[in-house]
C-alpha positions in Angstrom: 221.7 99.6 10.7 220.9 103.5 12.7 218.5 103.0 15.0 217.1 105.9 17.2 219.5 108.0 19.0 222.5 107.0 16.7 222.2 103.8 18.4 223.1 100.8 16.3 221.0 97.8 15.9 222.7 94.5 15.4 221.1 90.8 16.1 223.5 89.4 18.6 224.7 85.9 17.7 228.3 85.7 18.9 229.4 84.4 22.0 230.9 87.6 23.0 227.5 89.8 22.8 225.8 87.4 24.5 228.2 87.8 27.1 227.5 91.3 27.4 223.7 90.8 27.2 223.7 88.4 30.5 225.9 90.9 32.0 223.0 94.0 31.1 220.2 92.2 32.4 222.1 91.4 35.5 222.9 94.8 36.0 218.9 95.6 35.2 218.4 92.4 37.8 216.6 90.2 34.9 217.5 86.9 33.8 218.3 85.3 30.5 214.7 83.9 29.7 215.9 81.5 27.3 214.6 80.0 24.7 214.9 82.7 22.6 214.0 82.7 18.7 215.7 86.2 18.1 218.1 88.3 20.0 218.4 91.8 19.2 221.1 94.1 20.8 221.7 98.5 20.3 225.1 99.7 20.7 226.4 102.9 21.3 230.1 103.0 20.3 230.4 99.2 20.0 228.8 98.4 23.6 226.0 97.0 23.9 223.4 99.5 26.0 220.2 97.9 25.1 218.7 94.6 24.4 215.5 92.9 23.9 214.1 88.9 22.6 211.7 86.9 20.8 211.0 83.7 22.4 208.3 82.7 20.3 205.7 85.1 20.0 206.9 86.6 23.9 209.0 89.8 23.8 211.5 89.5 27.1 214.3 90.5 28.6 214.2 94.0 27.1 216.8 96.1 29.6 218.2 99.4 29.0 222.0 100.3 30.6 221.1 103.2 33.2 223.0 105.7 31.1 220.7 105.8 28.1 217.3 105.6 30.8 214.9 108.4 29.9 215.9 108.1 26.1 213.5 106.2 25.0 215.6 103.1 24.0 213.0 100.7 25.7 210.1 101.8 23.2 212.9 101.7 20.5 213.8 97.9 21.6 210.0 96.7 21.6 209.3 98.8 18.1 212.0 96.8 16.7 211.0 93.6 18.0 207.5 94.2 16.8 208.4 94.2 13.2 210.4 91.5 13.4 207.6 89.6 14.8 205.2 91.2 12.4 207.6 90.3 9.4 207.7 86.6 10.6 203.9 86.6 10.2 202.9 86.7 14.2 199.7 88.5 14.6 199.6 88.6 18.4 202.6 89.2 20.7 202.9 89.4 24.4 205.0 90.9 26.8 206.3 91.2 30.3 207.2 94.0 32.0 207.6 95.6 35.5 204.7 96.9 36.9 205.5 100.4 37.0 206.9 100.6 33.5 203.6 99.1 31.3 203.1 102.8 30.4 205.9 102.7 28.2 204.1 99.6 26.6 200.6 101.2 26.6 201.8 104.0 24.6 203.0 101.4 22.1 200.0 99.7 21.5 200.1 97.0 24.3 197.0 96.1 26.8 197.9 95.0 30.2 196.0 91.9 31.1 197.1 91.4 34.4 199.7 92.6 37.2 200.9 91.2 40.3 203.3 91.3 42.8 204.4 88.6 45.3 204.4 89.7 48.9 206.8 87.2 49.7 209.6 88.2 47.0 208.5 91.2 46.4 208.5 90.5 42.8 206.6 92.2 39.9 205.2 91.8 36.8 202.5 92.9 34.2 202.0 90.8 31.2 200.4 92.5 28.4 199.6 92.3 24.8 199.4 93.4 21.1 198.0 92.7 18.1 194.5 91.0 16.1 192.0 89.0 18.5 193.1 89.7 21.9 191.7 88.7 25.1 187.8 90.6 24.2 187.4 88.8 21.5 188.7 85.2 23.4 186.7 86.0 26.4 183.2 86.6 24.1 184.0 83.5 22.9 184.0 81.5 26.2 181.0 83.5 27.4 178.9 81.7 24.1 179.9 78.6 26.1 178.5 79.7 28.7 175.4 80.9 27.5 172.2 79.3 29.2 174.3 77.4 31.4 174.0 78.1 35.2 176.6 80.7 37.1 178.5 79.1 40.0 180.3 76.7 37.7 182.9 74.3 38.1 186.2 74.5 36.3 189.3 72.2 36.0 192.1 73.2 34.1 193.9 69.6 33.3 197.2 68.9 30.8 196.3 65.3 30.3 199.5 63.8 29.2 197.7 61.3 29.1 194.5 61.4 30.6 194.5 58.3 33.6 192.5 57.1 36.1 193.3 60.1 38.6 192.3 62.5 35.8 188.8 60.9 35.4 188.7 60.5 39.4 188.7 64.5 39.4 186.4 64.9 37.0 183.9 62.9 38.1 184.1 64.7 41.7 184.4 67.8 40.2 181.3 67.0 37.9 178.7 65.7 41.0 179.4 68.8 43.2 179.1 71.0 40.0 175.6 72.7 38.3 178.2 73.0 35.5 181.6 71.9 34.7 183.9 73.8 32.6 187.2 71.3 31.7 190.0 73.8 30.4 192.3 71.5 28.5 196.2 73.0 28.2 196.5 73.5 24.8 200.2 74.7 24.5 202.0 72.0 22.1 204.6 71.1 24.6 203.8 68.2 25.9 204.8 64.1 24.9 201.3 63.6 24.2 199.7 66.2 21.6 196.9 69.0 22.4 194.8 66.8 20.2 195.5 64.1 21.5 195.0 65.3 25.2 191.9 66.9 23.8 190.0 63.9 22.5 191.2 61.8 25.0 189.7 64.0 27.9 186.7 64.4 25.7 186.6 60.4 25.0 187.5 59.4 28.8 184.3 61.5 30.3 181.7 61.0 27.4 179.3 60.2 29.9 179.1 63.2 32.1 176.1 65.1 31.4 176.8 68.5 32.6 180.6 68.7 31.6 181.9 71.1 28.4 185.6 70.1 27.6 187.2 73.3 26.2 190.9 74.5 24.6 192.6 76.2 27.3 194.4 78.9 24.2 196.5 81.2 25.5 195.4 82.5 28.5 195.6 79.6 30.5 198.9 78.1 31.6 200.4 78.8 28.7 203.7 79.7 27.7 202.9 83.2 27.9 200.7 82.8 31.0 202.7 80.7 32.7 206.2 79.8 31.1 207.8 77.7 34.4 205.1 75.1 33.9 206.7 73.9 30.6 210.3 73.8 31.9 212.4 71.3 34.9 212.6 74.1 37.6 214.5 73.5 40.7 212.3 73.5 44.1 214.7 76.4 45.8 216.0 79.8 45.4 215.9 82.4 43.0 213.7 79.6 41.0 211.4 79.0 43.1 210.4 82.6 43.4 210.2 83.2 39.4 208.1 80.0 38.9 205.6 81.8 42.3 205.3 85.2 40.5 204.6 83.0 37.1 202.3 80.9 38.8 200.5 84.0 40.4 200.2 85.6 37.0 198.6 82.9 35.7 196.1 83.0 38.6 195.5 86.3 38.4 194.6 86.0 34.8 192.4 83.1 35.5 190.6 85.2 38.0 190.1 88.1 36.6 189.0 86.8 32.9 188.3 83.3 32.7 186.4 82.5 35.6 184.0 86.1 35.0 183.7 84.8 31.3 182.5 81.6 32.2 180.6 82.1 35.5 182.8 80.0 37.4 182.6 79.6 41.0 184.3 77.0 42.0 187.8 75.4 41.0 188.5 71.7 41.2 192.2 70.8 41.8 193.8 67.7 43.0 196.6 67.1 45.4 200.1 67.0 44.0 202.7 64.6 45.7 205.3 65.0 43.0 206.0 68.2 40.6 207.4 70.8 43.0 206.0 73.2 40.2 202.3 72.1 40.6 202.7 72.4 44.2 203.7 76.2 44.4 200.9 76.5 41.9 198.2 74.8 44.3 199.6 76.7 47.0 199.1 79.7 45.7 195.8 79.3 44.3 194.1 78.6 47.5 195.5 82.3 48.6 194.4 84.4 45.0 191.3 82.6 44.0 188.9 83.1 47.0 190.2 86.6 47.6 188.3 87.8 44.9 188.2 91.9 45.3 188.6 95.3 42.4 184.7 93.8 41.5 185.9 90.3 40.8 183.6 87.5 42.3 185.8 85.1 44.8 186.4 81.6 43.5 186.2 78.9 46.0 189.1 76.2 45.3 188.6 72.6 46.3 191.8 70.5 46.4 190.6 66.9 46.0 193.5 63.9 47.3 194.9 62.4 44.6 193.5 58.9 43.4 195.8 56.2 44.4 196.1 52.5 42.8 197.7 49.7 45.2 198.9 52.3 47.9 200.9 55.1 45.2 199.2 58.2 43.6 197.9 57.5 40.0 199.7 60.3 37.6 200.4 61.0 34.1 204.1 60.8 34.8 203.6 57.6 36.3 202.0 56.4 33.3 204.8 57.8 31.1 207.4 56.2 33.2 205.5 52.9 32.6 205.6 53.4 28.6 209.4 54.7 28.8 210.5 51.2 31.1 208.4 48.8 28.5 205.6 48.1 30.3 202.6 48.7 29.0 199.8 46.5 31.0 200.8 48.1 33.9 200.3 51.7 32.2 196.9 50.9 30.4 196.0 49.9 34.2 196.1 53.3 35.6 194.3 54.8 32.2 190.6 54.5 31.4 189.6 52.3 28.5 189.4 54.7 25.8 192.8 56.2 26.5 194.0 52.1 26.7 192.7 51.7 23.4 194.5 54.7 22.0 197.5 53.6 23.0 197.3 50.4 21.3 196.5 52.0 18.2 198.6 52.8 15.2 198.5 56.3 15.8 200.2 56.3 19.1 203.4 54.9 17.9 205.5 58.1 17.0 204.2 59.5 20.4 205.4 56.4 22.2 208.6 56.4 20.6 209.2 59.5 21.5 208.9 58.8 25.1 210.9 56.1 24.9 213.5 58.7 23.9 213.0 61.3 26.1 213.5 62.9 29.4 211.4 65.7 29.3 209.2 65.9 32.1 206.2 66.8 30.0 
């Protein structure tokens, strides 16, 4: 099909055009996000000079050859992307982009939500987003929450796959040295264990703490939007590393400036982390973004708590997966509170336990 500028619009699904996509976001210095749903691809005189994805409901690696700059090709790329994702029924999309070019993306109908750029890479981005019940309407819904509860609140934002010992441990901390504790539960589907799963069992495992509210984290917290190296086995070095920082500062920076405002948070609760290099760069970095504060934004104090240990080694969900995956379950329900012990016993667990029997993922 004629798109604009008597560039043609083709999805690219040959080994050949994806060749030539790699090659323009190399040239654009972008990566291949991977992952993608939908790859779309404009060609002017059968080479490819623009090119833009779905992965899910995330536009990325739109890049425009530097002969066709000025043209408007970018805005053509996202337009077209939009009704794809409109025509496959997604009624929110988000989007990354450098910092200086969200204009292009503000004329389209995209809000920024937040911007940031690591002093040590130097590396940008803005993430932003379009469509029905955006981040207004999500953040008046955390504030009813909130309502009648005291400012200066707590916060832990925990995966739980599954919720142990170490989890509780945190909690419990986190809950005593708290006038209020807000529990942000991950709730991207990505994990072994499912978000409702991870969500009852949090909810089960701390039952007893008065002044604790156990929320969905949706999609503003470490989320595949938010935060997409968090879900993915991301070496601890290079060029890697520095894409999982500027992630992991986004996600920070959203947290910052819109959750912890919309739930008068003060404080965030974190334990130590002695294993996932990703985690680590993320704790590192929050103890530098949070108590900045700054632009009107309150400061949020972070408090790093040392992991729980059981007979001399940290307790971790990992741990406890490992456990499952080797065929030995006593010593998993031993670093899990009762009520996650108990689910694990149950029918329901079975599929899920299967399933880590079977896999490597690291989530």
């Amino acid at each position: 099909m004629k798109a604009l500028f008597g560039l043609e619009e083709r999805i690219l699904d040959t080994k050949r055009d994806m060749e030539a996509r790699e090659a323009l976001l190399a040239s654009r210095n972008l990566a291949v996000p991977g992952g993608e749903s939908l790859v779309l691809g404009f060609f002017r005189d059968d080479r490819l000079v623009a090119t833009g994805a779905l992965v899910g409901n995330i536009l990325q690696g739109i890049a425009v050859a530097g002969e066709i700059e000025g043209e408007g090709a970018a805005a053509a790329v996202t337009s077209a992307l939009l009704k794809k994702a409109v025509e496959r029924g997604m009624r929110k999309v988000f989007l990354y982009s450098k910092p200086q070019e969200a204009r292009i993306f503000r004329e389209l109908g995209f809000s920024l939500l937040a911007e940031v750029v690591v002093e040590r890479s130097g590396l940008g981005a803005a993430l932003m987003e379009w469509g029905a019940e955006g981040i207004e309407d999500w953040k008046a819904g955390m504030a009813k929450f909130a309502e009648g509860k005291p400012r200066g609140a707590g916060a832990a934002v925990v995966n739980c796959n599954p919720f142990t010992l170490g989890h509780r441990k945190l909690l419990e901390h986190a809950a005593e040295r708290s006038p209020w504790l807000y529990v942000l539960v991950v709730e991207e589907d990505r994990s072994l264990f499912p978000f409702d799963v991870r969500l009852r069992l949090v909810r089960e495992g701390i039952s007893d703490l008065e002044n604790v509210t156990v929320l969905p984290g949706g999609p503003y917290v470490i989320s595949s939007a938010t935060f997409p190296s968090y879900f993915t086995r991301v070496p601890a070095g290079g060029d890697s590393r520095k894409i999982t920082e500027l992630y992991a500062a986004l996600d920070l920076e959203m947290f910052r400036r819109h959750v912890a405002p919309a739930l008068g948070v003060g404080i965030r609760f974190v334990g130590t982390e002695p294993y996932c290099p990703v985690t680590s760069v993320y704790n590192d970095l929050m103890k530098r973004i949070l108590p900045a504060g700054g632009e009107g934004i309150p400061p949020v104090e972070v408090r790093e708590i040392p992991r729980f240990e059981r007979d001399g080694s940290p307790v971790s969900a990992s741990r406890v997966r490992d456990l499952i995956r080797e065929g030995r379950p006593g010593e998993a329900a031993a670093l899990v509170p009762k009520t996650t012990a108990q689910w694990l016993e149950s029918e329901e667990a079975a599929p899920v336990l299967e399933r880590i029997r079977t896999s490597g993922s690291r989530h």
